[in-house]
C-alpha positions in Angstrom: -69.1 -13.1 9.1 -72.0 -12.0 7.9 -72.8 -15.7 5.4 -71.3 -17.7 8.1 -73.2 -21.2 8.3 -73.7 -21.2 4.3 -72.3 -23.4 1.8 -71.1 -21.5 -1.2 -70.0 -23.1 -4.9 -67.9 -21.4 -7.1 -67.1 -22.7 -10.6 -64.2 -21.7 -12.4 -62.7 -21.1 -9.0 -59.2 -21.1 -10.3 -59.5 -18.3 -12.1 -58.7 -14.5 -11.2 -62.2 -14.3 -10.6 -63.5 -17.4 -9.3 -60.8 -17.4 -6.8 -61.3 -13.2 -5.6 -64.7 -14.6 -5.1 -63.9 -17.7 -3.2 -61.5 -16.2 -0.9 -64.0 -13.0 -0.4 -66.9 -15.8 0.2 -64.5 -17.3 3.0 -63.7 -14.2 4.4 -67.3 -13.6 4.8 -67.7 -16.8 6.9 -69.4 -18.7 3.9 -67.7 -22.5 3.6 -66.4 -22.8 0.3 -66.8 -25.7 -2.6 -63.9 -24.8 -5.5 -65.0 -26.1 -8.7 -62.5 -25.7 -11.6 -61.7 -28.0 -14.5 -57.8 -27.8 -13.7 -56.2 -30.5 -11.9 -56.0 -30.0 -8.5 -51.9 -29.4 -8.7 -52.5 -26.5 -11.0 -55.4 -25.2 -8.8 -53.0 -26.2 -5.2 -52.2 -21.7 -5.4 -55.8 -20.9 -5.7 -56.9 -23.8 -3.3 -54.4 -22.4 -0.3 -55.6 -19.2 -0.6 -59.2 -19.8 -0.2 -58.1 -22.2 2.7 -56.3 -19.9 4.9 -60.1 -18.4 5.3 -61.8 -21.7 5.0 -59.7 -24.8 6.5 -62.7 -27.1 5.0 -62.9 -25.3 1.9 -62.9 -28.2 -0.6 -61.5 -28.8 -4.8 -63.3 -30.6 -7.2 -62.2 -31.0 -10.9 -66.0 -30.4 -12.6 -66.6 -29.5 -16.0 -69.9 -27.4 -15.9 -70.5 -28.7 -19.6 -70.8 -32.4 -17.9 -74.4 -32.6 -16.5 -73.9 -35.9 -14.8 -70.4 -34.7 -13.3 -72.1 -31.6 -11.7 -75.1 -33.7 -9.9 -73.0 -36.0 -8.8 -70.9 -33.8 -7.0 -73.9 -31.8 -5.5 -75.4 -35.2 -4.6 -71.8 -35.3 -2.1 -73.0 -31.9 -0.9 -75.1 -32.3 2.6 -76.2 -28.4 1.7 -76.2 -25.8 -0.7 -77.0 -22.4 -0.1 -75.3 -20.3 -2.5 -74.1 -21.3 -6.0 -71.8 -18.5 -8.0 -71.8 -20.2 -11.8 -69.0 -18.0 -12.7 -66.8 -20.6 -15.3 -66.7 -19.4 -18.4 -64.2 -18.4 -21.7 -63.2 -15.6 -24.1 -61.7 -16.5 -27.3 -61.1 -13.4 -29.3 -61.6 -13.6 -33.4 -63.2 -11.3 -35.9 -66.9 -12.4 -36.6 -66.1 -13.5 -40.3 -63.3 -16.1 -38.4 -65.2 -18.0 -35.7 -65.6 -21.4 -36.1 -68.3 -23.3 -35.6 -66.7 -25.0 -32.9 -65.7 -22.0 -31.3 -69.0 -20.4 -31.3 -70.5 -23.5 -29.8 -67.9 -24.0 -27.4 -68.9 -20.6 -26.0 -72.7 -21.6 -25.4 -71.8 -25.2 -24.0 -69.4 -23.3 -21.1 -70.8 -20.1 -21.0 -74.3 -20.7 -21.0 -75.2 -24.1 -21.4 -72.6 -24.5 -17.9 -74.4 -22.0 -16.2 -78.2 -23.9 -17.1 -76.5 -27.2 -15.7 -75.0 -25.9 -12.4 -78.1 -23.6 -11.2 -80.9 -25.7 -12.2 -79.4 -28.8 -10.7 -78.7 -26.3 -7.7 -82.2 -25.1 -7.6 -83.8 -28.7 -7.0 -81.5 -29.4 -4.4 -82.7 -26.3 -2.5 -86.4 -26.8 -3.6 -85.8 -30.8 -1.9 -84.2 -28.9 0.5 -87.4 -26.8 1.7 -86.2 -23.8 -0.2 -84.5 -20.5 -0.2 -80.9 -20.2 -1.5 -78.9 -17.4 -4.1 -77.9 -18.2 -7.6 -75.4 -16.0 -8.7 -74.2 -15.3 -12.8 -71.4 -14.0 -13.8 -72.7 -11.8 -17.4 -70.5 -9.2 -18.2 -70.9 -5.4 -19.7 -70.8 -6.6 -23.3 -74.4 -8.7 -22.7 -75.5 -5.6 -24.1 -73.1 -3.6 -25.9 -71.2 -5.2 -28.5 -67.2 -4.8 -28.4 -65.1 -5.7 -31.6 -64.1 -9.9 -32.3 -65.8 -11.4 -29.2 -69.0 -12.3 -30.3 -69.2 -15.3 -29.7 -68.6 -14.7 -26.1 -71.1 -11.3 -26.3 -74.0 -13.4 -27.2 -73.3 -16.2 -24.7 -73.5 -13.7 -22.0 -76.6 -12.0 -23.3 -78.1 -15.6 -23.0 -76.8 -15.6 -19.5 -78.7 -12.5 -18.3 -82.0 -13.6 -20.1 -81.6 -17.2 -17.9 -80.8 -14.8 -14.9 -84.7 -13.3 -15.5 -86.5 -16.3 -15.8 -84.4 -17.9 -13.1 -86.2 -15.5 -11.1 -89.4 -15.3 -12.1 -89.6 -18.7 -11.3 -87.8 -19.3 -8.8 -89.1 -16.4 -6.5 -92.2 -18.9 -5.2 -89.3 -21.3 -3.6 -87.4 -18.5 -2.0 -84.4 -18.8 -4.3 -83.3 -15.4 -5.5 -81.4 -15.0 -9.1 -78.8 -12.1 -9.8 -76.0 -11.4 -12.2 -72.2 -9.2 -11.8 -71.5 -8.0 -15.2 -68.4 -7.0 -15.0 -66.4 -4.5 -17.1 -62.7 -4.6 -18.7 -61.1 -6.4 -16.0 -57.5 -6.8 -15.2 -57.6 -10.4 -15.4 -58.2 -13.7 -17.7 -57.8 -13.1 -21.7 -57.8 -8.9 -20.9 -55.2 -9.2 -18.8 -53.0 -10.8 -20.9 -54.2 -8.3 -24.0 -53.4 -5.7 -21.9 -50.4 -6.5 -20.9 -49.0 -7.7 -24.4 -51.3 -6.4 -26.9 -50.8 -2.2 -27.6 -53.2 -1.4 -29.4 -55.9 -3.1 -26.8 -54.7 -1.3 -24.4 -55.0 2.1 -26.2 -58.3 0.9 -27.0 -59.2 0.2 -23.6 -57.8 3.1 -21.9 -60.3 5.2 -24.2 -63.6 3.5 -23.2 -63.7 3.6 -19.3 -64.7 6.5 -18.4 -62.7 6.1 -15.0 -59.8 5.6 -16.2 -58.7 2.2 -15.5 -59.8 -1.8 -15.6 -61.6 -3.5 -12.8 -60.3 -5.4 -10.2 -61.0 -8.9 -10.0 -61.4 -8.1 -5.7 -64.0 -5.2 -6.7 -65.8 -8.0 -8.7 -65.8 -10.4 -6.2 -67.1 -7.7 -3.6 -70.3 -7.5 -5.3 -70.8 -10.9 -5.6 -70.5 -10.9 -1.7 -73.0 -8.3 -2.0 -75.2 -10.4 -3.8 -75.2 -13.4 -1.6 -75.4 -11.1 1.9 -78.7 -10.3 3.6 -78.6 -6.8 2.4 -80.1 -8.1 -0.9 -82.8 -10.4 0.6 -85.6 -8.4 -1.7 -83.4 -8.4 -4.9 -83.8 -10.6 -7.7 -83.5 -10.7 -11.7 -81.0 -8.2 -11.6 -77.7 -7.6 -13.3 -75.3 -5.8 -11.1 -72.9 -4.0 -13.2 -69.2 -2.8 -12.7 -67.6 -1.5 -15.8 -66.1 1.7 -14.8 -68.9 3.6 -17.1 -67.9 1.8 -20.2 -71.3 1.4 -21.5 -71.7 5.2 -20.9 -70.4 5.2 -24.5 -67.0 7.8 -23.9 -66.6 9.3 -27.2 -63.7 11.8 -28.1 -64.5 15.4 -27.9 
Protein backbone atom coordinates (compact mmCIF):
# COMPACT_ATOMS: atom_id res chain seq x y z
CA UNK A 1 0.00 0.00 0.00
CA UNK A 2 2.83 1.66 -0.70
CA UNK A 3 0.70 5.37 -2.20
CA UNK A 4 -1.81 4.93 0.53
CA UNK A 5 -2.98 8.47 1.83
CA UNK A 6 -2.69 9.98 -1.97
CA UNK A 7 -5.27 11.19 -4.15
CA UNK A 8 -4.70 10.01 -7.72
CA UNK A 9 -6.59 11.32 -11.16
CA UNK A 10 -6.84 9.45 -14.05
CA UNK A 11 -8.26 10.78 -17.30
CA UNK A 12 -9.55 8.65 -19.84
CA UNK A 13 -10.17 6.23 -16.96
CA UNK A 14 -12.60 4.19 -18.99
CA UNK A 15 -10.40 3.06 -21.24
CA UNK A 16 -8.16 -0.31 -21.27
CA UNK A 17 -5.58 1.83 -20.02
CA UNK A 18 -7.00 4.43 -17.87
CA UNK A 19 -8.81 1.78 -16.05
CA UNK A 20 -5.41 -0.97 -15.68
CA UNK A 21 -4.15 2.17 -14.15
CA UNK A 22 -6.95 3.11 -11.89
CA UNK A 23 -7.50 -0.25 -10.48
CA UNK A 24 -3.43 -0.77 -10.12
CA UNK A 25 -3.49 2.94 -8.35
CA UNK A 26 -6.25 1.42 -5.97
CA UNK A 27 -4.50 -1.61 -5.40
CA UNK A 28 -1.64 0.38 -4.40
CA UNK A 29 -3.58 2.15 -1.62
CA UNK A 30 -3.83 5.45 -3.70
CA UNK A 31 -7.77 6.94 -3.58
CA UNK A 32 -8.86 7.22 -7.02
CA UNK A 33 -10.69 10.19 -9.10
CA UNK A 34 -12.02 8.48 -12.63
CA UNK A 35 -12.21 11.08 -15.26
CA UNK A 36 -13.60 9.88 -18.61
CA UNK A 37 -15.84 11.68 -21.12
CA UNK A 38 -18.40 8.65 -21.23
CA UNK A 39 -21.44 8.81 -19.23
CA UNK A 40 -21.28 7.34 -16.14
CA UNK A 41 -23.70 4.19 -17.38
CA UNK A 42 -21.14 3.39 -20.03
CA UNK A 43 -18.22 3.81 -17.56
CA UNK A 44 -20.61 1.74 -14.42
CA UNK A 45 -17.87 -1.69 -15.66
CA UNK A 46 -14.82 0.35 -15.32
CA UNK A 47 -16.16 2.36 -12.25
CA UNK A 48 -16.91 -1.20 -10.15
CA UNK A 49 -13.70 -2.42 -10.85
CA UNK A 50 -11.68 0.30 -9.60
CA UNK A 51 -14.20 0.32 -6.60
CA UNK A 52 -13.75 -3.10 -5.34
CA UNK A 53 -10.09 -1.57 -4.42
CA UNK A 54 -11.28 1.86 -3.68
CA UNK A 55 -14.90 2.05 -2.08
CA UNK A 56 -14.51 6.08 -2.43
CA UNK A 57 -13.14 5.95 -5.69
CA UNK A 58 -15.19 8.59 -7.54
CA UNK A 59 -16.55 9.22 -11.69
CA UNK A 60 -16.63 12.39 -13.21
CA UNK A 61 -17.68 13.01 -16.93
CA UNK A 62 -14.60 15.67 -17.91
CA UNK A 63 -13.56 16.54 -21.18
CA UNK A 64 -9.73 17.37 -20.79
CA UNK A 65 -10.29 19.75 -23.96
CA UNK A 66 -12.75 21.83 -21.50
CA UNK A 67 -10.38 24.12 -19.41
CA UNK A 68 -13.12 25.37 -17.19
CA UNK A 69 -14.66 21.82 -16.77
CA UNK A 70 -11.23 20.44 -15.44
CA UNK A 71 -10.75 23.35 -12.66
CA UNK A 72 -13.87 23.11 -11.63
CA UNK A 73 -13.65 19.69 -10.83
CA UNK A 74 -10.18 20.04 -9.15
CA UNK A 75 -11.57 23.03 -7.23
CA UNK A 76 -14.16 19.88 -5.65
CA UNK A 77 -10.90 18.10 -4.87
CA UNK A 78 -9.70 18.78 -1.06
CA UNK A 79 -6.07 17.23 -2.44
CA UNK A 80 -4.27 16.17 -5.23
CA UNK A 81 -1.21 14.34 -5.26
CA UNK A 82 -0.88 12.49 -8.26
CA UNK A 83 -2.45 13.32 -11.68
CA UNK A 84 -2.00 10.51 -14.63
CA UNK A 85 -3.24 12.71 -17.92
CA UNK A 86 -3.58 9.60 -19.87
CA UNK A 87 -6.96 10.59 -22.28
CA UNK A 88 -6.19 10.65 -25.45
CA UNK A 89 -7.19 9.20 -29.35
CA UNK A 90 -5.86 7.33 -32.43
CA UNK A 91 -7.54 7.78 -35.62
CA UNK A 92 -5.70 6.00 -38.31
CA UNK A 93 -5.51 7.67 -42.06
CA UNK A 94 -2.76 7.98 -44.63
CA UNK A 95 -0.94 11.45 -44.29
CA UNK A 96 -2.34 12.64 -47.73
CA UNK A 97 -6.16 11.95 -45.98
CA UNK A 98 -6.17 13.70 -42.61
CA UNK A 99 -8.36 16.34 -42.21
CA UNK A 100 -7.88 19.32 -40.78
CA UNK A 101 -10.19 18.61 -38.25
CA UNK A 102 -8.77 15.39 -37.51
CA UNK A 103 -5.37 16.62 -37.12
CA UNK A 104 -6.52 19.34 -34.79
CA UNK A 105 -8.65 17.09 -32.93
CA UNK A 106 -5.54 15.12 -32.01
CA UNK A 107 -3.58 18.25 -30.47
CA UNK A 108 -6.87 19.56 -28.56
CA UNK A 109 -7.18 15.84 -26.72
CA UNK A 110 -3.83 14.70 -27.01
CA UNK A 111 -1.86 17.51 -26.07
CA UNK A 112 -3.70 20.45 -25.61
CA UNK A 113 -5.85 17.92 -22.78
CA UNK A 114 -2.74 17.04 -21.20
CA UNK A 115 -1.50 21.14 -20.87
CA UNK A 116 -5.04 21.76 -19.23
CA UNK A 117 -5.17 18.85 -16.64
CA UNK A 118 -1.35 19.16 -15.29
CA UNK A 119 -0.93 22.77 -15.32
CA UNK A 120 -4.25 23.33 -13.50
CA UNK A 121 -2.91 20.31 -11.31
CA UNK A 122 0.38 21.93 -10.74
CA UNK A 123 -1.08 25.22 -9.12
CA UNK A 124 -3.25 23.34 -6.97
CA UNK A 125 -0.12 21.49 -5.52
CA UNK A 126 2.10 24.71 -5.64
CA UNK A 127 -1.16 26.51 -3.36
CA UNK A 128 -0.95 23.48 -1.75
CA UNK A 129 2.80 23.92 -0.41
CA UNK A 130 4.06 21.64 -3.03
CA UNK A 131 5.35 18.26 -4.08
CA UNK A 132 3.04 16.01 -6.13
CA UNK A 133 3.65 13.52 -9.63
CA UNK A 134 2.44 14.42 -12.99
CA UNK A 135 2.28 11.57 -15.02
CA UNK A 136 1.96 11.47 -19.32
CA UNK A 137 1.00 8.94 -21.24
CA UNK A 138 3.47 9.41 -24.81
CA UNK A 139 3.86 6.44 -26.60
CA UNK A 140 6.87 4.60 -28.66
CA UNK A 141 5.91 6.42 -31.85
CA UNK A 142 6.84 10.13 -30.17
CA UNK A 143 9.85 9.20 -31.90
CA UNK A 144 9.64 6.81 -34.47
CA UNK A 145 7.17 7.25 -37.12
CA UNK A 146 4.70 4.18 -37.89
CA UNK A 147 2.61 4.34 -41.18
CA UNK A 148 -1.13 6.55 -41.22
CA UNK A 149 -1.08 7.88 -37.65
CA UNK A 150 0.58 10.99 -37.83
CA UNK A 151 -1.51 12.94 -36.61
CA UNK A 152 -1.43 11.04 -33.40
CA UNK A 153 2.70 10.56 -33.72
CA UNK A 154 3.17 14.27 -33.53
CA UNK A 155 0.67 14.85 -30.75
CA UNK A 156 2.70 12.59 -28.66
CA UNK A 157 6.03 13.95 -29.54
CA UNK A 158 4.45 17.30 -28.25
CA UNK A 159 3.54 15.38 -25.19
CA UNK A 160 7.09 14.28 -24.29
CA UNK A 161 8.57 17.81 -25.09
CA UNK A 162 5.74 19.27 -22.33
CA UNK A 163 6.85 16.31 -20.10
CA UNK A 164 10.71 18.16 -20.09
CA UNK A 165 9.72 21.44 -19.40
CA UNK A 166 7.09 20.27 -17.00
CA UNK A 167 10.16 19.35 -15.18
CA UNK A 168 12.50 21.69 -15.54
CA UNK A 169 10.17 23.92 -13.96
CA UNK A 170 8.47 22.34 -11.88
CA UNK A 171 11.50 20.61 -9.95
CA UNK A 172 11.78 23.98 -7.58
CA UNK A 173 8.02 23.14 -6.16
CA UNK A 174 8.75 19.48 -5.65
CA UNK A 175 6.48 18.35 -8.38
CA UNK A 176 8.21 15.64 -10.41
CA UNK A 177 7.18 15.14 -14.39
CA UNK A 178 7.47 11.57 -16.21
CA UNK A 179 6.00 9.86 -19.22
CA UNK A 180 4.92 5.73 -20.11
CA UNK A 181 5.34 5.45 -23.69
CA UNK A 182 3.93 2.59 -24.38
CA UNK A 183 4.41 0.19 -27.37
CA UNK A 184 1.78 -1.82 -29.65
CA UNK A 185 -0.69 -2.61 -27.00
CA UNK A 186 -3.47 -4.98 -26.91
CA UNK A 187 -6.01 -2.54 -26.34
CA UNK A 188 -7.94 0.78 -27.83
CA UNK A 189 -7.79 1.27 -31.77
CA UNK A 190 -4.74 -1.73 -31.89
CA UNK A 191 -6.73 -3.96 -30.34
CA UNK A 192 -9.41 -3.81 -32.58
CA UNK A 193 -6.85 -3.73 -35.75
CA UNK A 194 -5.48 -6.57 -34.47
CA UNK A 195 -8.12 -8.48 -33.95
CA UNK A 196 -9.97 -7.64 -37.36
CA UNK A 197 -7.44 -6.14 -39.51
CA UNK A 198 -4.71 -9.05 -41.13
CA UNK A 199 -2.54 -7.40 -42.51
CA UNK A 200 -1.84 -5.13 -39.14
CA UNK A 201 -1.41 -7.92 -37.47
CA UNK A 202 1.24 -9.43 -39.77
CA UNK A 203 2.69 -6.13 -39.57
CA UNK A 204 2.77 -6.05 -36.03
CA UNK A 205 3.91 -9.42 -35.28
CA UNK A 206 7.15 -8.39 -37.35
CA UNK A 207 8.15 -5.27 -35.41
CA UNK A 208 8.41 -6.41 -31.63
CA UNK A 209 11.13 -7.87 -31.16
CA UNK A 210 9.42 -10.02 -28.24
CA UNK A 211 7.08 -11.33 -29.87
CA UNK A 212 3.89 -10.04 -28.79
CA UNK A 213 1.77 -6.66 -27.84
CA UNK A 214 1.73 -5.10 -24.47
CA UNK A 215 -0.55 -5.51 -21.85
CA UNK A 216 -2.56 -2.72 -20.79
CA UNK A 217 -1.71 -4.19 -16.76
CA UNK A 218 2.18 -4.07 -17.75
CA UNK A 219 1.42 -0.39 -18.69
CA UNK A 220 -0.31 0.46 -15.87
CA UNK A 221 2.56 -1.18 -13.66
CA UNK A 222 4.84 1.39 -14.64
CA UNK A 223 2.80 4.09 -14.12
CA UNK A 224 2.59 2.75 -10.44
CA UNK A 225 6.15 2.76 -10.73
CA UNK A 226 6.21 6.23 -11.53
CA UNK A 227 4.01 7.58 -8.80
CA UNK A 228 5.83 5.19 -5.95
CA UNK A 229 8.69 6.40 -3.72
CA UNK A 230 11.10 4.40 -5.63
CA UNK A 231 11.26 7.25 -8.25
CA UNK A 232 11.42 10.23 -5.69
CA UNK A 233 14.77 11.47 -7.76
CA UNK A 234 13.26 10.92 -11.28
CA UNK A 235 11.96 13.43 -13.47
CA UNK A 236 11.71 14.52 -17.27
CA UNK A 237 11.76 11.04 -18.19
CA UNK A 238 9.98 8.89 -20.69
CA UNK A 239 9.60 5.37 -19.46
CA UNK A 240 9.22 3.22 -22.32
CA UNK A 241 7.49 -0.29 -22.87
CA UNK A 242 7.33 -1.41 -26.45
CA UNK A 243 8.58 -4.81 -26.48
CA UNK A 244 11.97 -3.50 -28.42
CA UNK A 245 9.95 -2.04 -31.28
CA UNK A 246 12.03 0.88 -31.66
CA UNK A 247 15.05 -1.44 -31.82
CA UNK A 248 14.13 -1.38 -35.50
CA UNK A 249 13.68 -5.58 -36.16
CA UNK A 250 14.49 -5.82 -39.75
CA UNK A 251 14.22 -9.27 -41.69
CA UNK A 252 17.45 -11.15 -42.04
Amino acid sequence: MQLAGKTAIITGAAGDLGKAMARQLAENGAHVVMWDILPRAAASAAIKSVQAHDAAASYAEIDVRDRAAVERALDKLPRVDIVCANAGIVEAQPFLDISADAWQRHLDINLTGCFHVCQAAARKMVAAGGGGRLLLTSSWVAEIPWPEISAYTVSKAGVNMLVKQMARELAPHGILVNAVAPGIVNAGLAGRQLREEPQYAARVAKAIPLGAPGSPEAIAAAMVYLASPQTAYMTGSILTLDGGCSLFQFDG
